[in-house]
C-alpha positions in Angstrom: 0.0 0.0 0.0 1.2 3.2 -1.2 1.9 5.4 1.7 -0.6 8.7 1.9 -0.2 11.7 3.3 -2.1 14.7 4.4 -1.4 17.8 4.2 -3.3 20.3 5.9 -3.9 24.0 7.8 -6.5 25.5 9.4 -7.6 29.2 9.4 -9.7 30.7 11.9 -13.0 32.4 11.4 -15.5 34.6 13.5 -18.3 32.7 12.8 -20.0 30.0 10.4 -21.8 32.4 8.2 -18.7 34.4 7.4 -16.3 31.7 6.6 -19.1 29.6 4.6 -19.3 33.3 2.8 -15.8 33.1 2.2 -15.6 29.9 0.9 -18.6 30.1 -1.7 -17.1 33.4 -2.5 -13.7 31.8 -4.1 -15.9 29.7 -6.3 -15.7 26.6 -3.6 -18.6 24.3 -4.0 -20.8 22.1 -1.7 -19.5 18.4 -1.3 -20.7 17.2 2.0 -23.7 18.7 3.6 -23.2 20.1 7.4 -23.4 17.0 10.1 -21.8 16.8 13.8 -18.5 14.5 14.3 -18.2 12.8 17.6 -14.2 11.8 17.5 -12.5 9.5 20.5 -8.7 9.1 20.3 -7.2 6.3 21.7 -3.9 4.8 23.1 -2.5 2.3 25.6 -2.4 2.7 29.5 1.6 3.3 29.2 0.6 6.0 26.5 2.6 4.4 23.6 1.0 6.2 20.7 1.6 9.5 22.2 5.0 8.7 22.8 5.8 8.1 19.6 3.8 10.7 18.0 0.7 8.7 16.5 -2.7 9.1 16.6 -5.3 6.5 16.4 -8.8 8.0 16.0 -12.2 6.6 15.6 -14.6 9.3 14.1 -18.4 8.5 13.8 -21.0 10.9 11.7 -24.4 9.9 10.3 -24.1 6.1 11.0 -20.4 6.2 8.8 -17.5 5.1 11.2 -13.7 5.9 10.2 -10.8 4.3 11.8 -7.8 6.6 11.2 -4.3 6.1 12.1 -2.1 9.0 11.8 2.1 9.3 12.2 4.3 12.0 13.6 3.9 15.2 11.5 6.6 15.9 9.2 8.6 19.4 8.8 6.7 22.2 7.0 4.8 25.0 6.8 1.6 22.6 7.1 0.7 19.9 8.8 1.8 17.4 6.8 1.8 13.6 8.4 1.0 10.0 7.0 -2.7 9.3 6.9 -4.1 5.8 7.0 -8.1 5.2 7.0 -10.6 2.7 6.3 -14.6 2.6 7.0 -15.5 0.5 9.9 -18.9 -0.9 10.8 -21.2 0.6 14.4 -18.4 2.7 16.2 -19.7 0.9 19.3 -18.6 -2.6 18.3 -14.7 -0.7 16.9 -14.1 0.8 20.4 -15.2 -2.3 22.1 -12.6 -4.3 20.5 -10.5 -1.3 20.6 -10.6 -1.2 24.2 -10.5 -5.5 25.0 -6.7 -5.2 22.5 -5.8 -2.6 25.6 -6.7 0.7 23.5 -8.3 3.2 25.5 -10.7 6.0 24.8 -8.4 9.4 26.2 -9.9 12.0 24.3 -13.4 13.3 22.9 -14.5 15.6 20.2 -17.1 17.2 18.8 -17.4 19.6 15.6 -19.9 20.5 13.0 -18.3 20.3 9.9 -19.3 21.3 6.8 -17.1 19.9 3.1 -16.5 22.5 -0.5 -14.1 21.6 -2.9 -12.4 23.7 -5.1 -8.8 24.2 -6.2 -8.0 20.7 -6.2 -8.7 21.0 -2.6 -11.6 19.8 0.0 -12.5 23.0 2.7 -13.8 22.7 5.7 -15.9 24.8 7.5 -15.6 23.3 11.3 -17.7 24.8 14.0 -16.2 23.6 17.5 -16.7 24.3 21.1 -13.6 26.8 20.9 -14.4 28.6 17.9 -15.1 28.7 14.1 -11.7 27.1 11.4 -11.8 26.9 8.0 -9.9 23.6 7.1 -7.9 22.7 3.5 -6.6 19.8 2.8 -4.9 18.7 -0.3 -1.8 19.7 -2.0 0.9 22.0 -0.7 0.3 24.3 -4.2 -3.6 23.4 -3.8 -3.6 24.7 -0.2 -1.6 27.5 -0.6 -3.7 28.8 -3.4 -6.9 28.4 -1.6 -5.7 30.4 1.6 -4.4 32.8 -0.7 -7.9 33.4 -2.3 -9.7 33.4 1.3 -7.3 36.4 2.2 -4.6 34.5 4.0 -0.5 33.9 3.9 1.2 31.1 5.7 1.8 33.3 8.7 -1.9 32.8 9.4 -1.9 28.8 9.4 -2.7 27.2 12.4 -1.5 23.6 12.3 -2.1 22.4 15.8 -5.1 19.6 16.2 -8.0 21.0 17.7 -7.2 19.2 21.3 -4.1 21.2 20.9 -5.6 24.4 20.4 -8.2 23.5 23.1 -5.6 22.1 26.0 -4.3 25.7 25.2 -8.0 27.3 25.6 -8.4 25.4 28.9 -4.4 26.7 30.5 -5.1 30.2 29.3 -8.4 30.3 31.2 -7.1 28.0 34.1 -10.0 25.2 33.8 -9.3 21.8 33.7 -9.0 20.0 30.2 -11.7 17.4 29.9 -13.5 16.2 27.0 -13.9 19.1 24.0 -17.5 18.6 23.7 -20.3 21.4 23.5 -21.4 22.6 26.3 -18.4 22.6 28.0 -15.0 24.4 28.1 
């Protein structure tokens, strides 16, 4: 199997309305209506994923389930790391397994997200608990061009994962970092 990899940045937005705007404004259009993600990373009691920079996430929308391994990002301006998915059958079932083969649930998600294509690129309008991103994802020339068109330069980009960005939230307002689902943090 060929290896894969994505490459990705997110830019944030004020709101829904004006980065859907924005994106139908450089010509981007609809692929996947807006649904809500529920994601669960996992990992081993001793933390073995995390230690060596993998992620292992199991993402369910709309009765779809995606298992999704992900290595260590790679140097660049994006976030650029190998990407490994396949569909998977009731979520339920997957993290049962998940969790008898000692892989634990850690971490939960949630984000409405929202799919255009244009540029030989798929955006990504993501509503989450700590804010509004547009997300592109394809090629490093497909990328650039389409932040370019929504207004932004690479100085912009935000490549952290959105636990990242929300252990960060959580510090700078001195709460506790639990699950980033809404309603909470």
């Amino acid at each position: 199997m060929p290896v894969k990899f994505e490459r990705e940045v997110k830019l944030p937005f004020d709101d829904p309305q004006t980065a859907r705007a924005a994106v139908l404004a450089i010509g981007a259009t609809p692929l996947r209506a807006r649904r809500l993600q529920h994601d669960c990373l996992l990992d081993t009691a001793d933390d073995l994923l995390m230690t060596r920079r993998f992620t292992l996430r199991v993402r369910s929308e709309q009765g779809r389930t995606v298992l999704t391994f992900k290595g260590p990002a790679q140097p660049s301006t994006m976030k650029l790391r190998e990407e490994i998915e396949t569909e998977a059958g009731d979520a339920g079932i997957l993290l049962s397994i998940l969790d008898r083969l000692g892989l634990r649930v850690w971490f939960r998600y949630e984000k409405y997200r929202e799919e255009f294509a244009t540029l030989d690129v798929v955006i990504a309008v993501d509503e989450t608990p700590i804010g509004t991103f547009v997300e592109i994802e394809g090629s490093e020339g497909g990328v650039t061009r389409a932040a370019r068109a929504l207004g932004r330069e690479p100085d912009e980009y935000v490549t952290e994962s959105y636990r990242a960005l929300f252990v960060r939230r959580c510090e700078e307002r001195g709460v506790r970092v639990t699950d980033m689902l809404f309603g909470r943090g």
